[in-house]
Structure formats: C-alpha cells, structure tokens
VOPAGU-2260 file (C-alpha; in pm, 1 decimal, decimal comma):
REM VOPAGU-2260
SITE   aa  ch    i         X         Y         Z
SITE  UNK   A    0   -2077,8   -2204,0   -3295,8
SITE  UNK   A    1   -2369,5   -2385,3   -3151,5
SITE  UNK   A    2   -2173,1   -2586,5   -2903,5
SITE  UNK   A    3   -2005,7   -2248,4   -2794,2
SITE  UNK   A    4   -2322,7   -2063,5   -2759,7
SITE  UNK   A    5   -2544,0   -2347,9   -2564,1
SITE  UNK   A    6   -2178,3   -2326,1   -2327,9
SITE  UNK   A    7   -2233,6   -1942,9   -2268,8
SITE  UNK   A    8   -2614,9   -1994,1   -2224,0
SITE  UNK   A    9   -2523,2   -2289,5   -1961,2
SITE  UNK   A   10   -2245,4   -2088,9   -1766,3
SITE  UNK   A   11   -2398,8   -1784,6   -1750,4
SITE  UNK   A   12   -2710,3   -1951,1   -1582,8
SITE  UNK   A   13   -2479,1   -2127,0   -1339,9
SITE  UNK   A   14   -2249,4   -1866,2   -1273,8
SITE  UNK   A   15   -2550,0   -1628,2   -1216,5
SITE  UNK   A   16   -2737,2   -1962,2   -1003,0
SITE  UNK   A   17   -2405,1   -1949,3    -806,4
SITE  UNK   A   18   -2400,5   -1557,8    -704,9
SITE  UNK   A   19   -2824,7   -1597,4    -595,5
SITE  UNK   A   20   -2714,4   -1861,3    -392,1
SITE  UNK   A   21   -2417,5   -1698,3    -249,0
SITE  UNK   A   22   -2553,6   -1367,4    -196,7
SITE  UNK   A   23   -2839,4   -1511,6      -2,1
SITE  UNK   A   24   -2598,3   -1718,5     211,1
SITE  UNK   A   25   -2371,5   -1406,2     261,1
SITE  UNK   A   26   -2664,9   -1176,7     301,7
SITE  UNK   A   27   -2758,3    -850,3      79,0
SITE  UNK   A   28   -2465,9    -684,9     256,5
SITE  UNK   A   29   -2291,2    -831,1     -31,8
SITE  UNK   A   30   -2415,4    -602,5    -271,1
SITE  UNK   A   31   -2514,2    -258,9     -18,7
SITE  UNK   A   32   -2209,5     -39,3     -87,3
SITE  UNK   A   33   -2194,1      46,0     217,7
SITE  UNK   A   34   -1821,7     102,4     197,5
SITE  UNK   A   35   -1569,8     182,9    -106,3
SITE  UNK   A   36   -1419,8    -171,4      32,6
SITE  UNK   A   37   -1793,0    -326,0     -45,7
SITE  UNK   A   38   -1869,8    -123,0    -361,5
SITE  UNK   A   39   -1509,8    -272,4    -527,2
SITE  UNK   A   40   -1621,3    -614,7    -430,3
SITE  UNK   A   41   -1929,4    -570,6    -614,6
SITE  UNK   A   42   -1767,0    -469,8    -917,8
SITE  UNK   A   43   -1500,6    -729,4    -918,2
SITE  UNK   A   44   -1791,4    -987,1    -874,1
SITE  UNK   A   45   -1919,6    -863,3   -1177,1
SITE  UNK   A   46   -1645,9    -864,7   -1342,7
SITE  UNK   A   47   -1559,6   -1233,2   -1272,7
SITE  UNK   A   48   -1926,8   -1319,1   -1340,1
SITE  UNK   A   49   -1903,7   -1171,9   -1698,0
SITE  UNK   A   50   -1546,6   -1325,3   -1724,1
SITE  UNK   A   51   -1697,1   -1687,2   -1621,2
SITE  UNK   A   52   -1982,1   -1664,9   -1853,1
SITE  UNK   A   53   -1750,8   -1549,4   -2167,9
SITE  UNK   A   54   -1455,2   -1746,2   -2100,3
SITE  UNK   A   55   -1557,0   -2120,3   -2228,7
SITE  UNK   A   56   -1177,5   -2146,0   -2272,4
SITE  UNK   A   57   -1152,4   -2095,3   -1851,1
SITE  UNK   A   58   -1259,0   -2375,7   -1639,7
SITE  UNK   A   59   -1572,7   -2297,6   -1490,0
SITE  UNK   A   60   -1467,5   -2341,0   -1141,3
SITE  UNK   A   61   -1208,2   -2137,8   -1151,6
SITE  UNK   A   62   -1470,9   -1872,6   -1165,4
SITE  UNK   A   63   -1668,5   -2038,0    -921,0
SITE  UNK   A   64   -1420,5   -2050,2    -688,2
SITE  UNK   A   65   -1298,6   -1686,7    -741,4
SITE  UNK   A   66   -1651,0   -1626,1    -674,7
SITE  UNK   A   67   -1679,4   -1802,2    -358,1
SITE  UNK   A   68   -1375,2   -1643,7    -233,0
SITE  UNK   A   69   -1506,4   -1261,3    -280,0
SITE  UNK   A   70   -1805,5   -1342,9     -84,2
SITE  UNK   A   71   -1594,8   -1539,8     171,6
SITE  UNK   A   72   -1355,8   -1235,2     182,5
SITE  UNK   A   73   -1643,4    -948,8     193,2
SITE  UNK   A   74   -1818,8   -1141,3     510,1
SITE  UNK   A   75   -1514,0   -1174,1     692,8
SITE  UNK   A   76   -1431,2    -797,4     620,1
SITE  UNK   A   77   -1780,5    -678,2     672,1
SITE  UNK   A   78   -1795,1    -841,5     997,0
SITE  UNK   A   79   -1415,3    -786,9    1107,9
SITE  UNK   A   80   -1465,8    -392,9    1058,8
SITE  UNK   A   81   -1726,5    -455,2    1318,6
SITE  UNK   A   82   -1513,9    -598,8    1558,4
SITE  UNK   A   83   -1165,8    -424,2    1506,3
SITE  UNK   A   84   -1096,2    -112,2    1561,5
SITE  UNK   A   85    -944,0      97,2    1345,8
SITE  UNK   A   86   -1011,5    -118,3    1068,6
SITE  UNK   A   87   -1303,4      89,6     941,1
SITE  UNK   A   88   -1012,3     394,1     825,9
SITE  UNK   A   89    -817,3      93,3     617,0
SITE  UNK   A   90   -1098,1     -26,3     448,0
SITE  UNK   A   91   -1324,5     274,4     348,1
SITE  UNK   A   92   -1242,1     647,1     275,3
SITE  UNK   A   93   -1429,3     897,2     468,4
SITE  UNK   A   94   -1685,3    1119,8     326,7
SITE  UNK   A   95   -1634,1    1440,1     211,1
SITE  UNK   A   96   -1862,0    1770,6     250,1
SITE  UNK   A   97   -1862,5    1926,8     -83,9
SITE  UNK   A   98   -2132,9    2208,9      12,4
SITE  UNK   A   99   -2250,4    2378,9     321,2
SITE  UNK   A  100   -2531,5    2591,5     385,0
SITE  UNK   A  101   -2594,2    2671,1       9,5
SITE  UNK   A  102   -2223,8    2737,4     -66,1
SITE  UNK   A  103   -2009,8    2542,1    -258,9
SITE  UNK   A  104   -1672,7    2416,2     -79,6
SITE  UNK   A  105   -1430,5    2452,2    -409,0
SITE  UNK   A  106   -1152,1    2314,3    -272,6
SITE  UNK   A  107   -1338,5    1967,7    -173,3
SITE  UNK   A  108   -1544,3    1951,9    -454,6
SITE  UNK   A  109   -1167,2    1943,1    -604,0
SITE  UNK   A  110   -1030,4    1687,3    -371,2
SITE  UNK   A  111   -1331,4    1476,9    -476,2
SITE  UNK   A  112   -1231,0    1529,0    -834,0
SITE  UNK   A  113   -1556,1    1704,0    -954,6
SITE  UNK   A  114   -1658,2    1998,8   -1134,0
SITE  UNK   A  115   -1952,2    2232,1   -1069,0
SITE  UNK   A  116   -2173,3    2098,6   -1335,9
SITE  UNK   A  117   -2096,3    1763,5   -1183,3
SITE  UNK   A  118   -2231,7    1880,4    -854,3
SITE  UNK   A  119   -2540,2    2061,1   -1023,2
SITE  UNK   A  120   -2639,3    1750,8   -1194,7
SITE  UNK   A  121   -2641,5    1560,5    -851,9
SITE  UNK   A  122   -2818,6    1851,4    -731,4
SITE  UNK   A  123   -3067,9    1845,2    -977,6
SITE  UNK   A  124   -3110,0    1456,1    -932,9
SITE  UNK   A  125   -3196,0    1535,0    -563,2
SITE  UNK   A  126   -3459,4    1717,1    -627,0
SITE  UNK   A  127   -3264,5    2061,8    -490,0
SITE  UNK   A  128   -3477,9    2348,7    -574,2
SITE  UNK   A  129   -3296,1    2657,0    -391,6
SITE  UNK   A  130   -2974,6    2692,3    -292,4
SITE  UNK   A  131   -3068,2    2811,0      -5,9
SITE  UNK   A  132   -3223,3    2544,7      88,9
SITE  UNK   A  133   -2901,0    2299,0      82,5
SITE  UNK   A  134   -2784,0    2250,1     418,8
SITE  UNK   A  135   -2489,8    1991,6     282,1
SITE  UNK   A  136   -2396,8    1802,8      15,1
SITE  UNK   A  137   -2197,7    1496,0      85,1
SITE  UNK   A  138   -1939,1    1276,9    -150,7
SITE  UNK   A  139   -1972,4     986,4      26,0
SITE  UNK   A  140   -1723,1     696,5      19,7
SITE  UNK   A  141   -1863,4     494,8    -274,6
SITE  UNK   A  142   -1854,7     777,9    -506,1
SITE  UNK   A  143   -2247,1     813,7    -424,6
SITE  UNK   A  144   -2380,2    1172,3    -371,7
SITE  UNK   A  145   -2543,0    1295,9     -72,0
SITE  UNK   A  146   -2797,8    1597,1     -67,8
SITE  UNK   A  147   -2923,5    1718,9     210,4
SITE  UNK   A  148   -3186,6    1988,5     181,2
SITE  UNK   A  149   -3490,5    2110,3     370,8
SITE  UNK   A  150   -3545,3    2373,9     639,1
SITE  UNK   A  151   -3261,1    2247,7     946,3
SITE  UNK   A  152   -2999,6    1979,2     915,9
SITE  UNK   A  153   -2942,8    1791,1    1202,6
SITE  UNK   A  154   -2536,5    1789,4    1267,3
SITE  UNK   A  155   -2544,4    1412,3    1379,9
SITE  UNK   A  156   -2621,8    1316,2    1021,8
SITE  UNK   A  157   -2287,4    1495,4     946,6
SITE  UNK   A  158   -2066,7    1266,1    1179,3
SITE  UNK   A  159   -1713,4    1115,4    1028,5
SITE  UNK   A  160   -1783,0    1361,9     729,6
SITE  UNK   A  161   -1437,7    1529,4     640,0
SITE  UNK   A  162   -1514,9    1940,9     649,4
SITE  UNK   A  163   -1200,3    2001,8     464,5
C-alpha cells in the first residue's frame, strides 16, 4: 500500500508540475472559458489530470502526453478562431438573453434548460435587487450567467446575444 501511495503522491505532483508548466507556456487562455470549446478543454484536462494521478496501473506518459496534446489543441483552436472565419459559430454556442428589461423571456430561459428558481438564484448571486432594475440577463456560452442591472444598458454589450 505504501509503494502505491508514495506513486499517487509522486504522479500527482508531476502531473500537476506538468499542467503549471504547460499552462504558463500556453498562456491563462488555457483555463479562461472564454468559449464552451475552452470551458470543455478545461474539464477534460481535469479529468485526465485526476485520471493520471489515480491510475498507477496507466503509464504516466500516456497522461502526459494526453495532456500536452489538449493544450497543443486549445492554442491552435484559440488562435485559429482568430484567424478563420466562421470558425467562431463551430466552436462556441452563442449566448442567449434569458431576461429583458425586468421580464423574464420563458421560452429562452427554456431553450437554456432552466427554471425560474434557477434564474432567481443567479439573480440573487448578482446582487439584483429590483426587477426593475434588470436591463438583461444573459446565458452565456459556458453555462455562466450574465446579469446586467443598473439604471441604462448599453446595447453594444448585447452584441452576438441570441434574442430568441
């Protein structure tokens, strides 16, 4: 049991050594979920970072190297979707405007596959006092929440959002 544990204790601090070092070679863009493209990258490096650690059974470069090729992949993406066009509408979803002007769109907040109390408890976490106040609420295309609340809403901040 020993020998198994001191193994776990010794991959996990290379195989968490490995995604440091790769993450500041690749940038922090490797973890931003800026995209639902980027935010499944993260969680399959997580995945094969626990799997690596766990596995003493799997060769320890194979993990490595699965490593090294989701941060090789997610760089060339990241900057290819910069380059290409149209290759921002295969990687990512587009976000979707869930409530407008204090009133709830039902039929998005469907299509994003949440309920009201969903949307109240994002509301809540935003710090959204009044109704009123909410000039949009935005499911954006990581699964994140946007809230946008105050007095005006400027409609560039609403660009690429799906209305319906």
């Amino acid at each position: 049991m020993f020998d198994t544990g001191l193994e776990i204790f010794i991959r996990t601090i290379a195989a968490v050594a490995l995604v440091v070092t790769l993450s500041r070679i690749f940038g922090l863009r490797s973890f931003a979920k800026m995209s639902g493209f980027d935010f499944a990258v993260t969680v399959a490096i997580g995945s094969v970072l626990a799997t690596t650690a766990m596995s003493p059974k799997m060769p320890f470069w194979y993990g490595a190297l699965t490593l090294v090729v989701l941060f090789v992949v997610q760089g060339i993406v990241a900057q290819a979707r910069t380059r290409i066009s149209g290759l921002v509408e295969v990687t990512d979803n587009d976000p979707l405007l869930i409530m407008r002007d204090g009133e709830i769109l039902h039929s998005n907040l469907r299509g994003a596959g949440m309920t009201e109390g969903d949307l109240i408890g994002k509301l809540r976490e935003a710090n959204a006092l009044d109704f009123s106040k909410i000039r949009a609420v935005v499911f954006e295309p990581t699964a994140d929440v946007s809230v946008l609340h105050g007095e005006s809403l400027d409609d560039r901040l609403l660009n690429g959002v799906r209305q319906a």
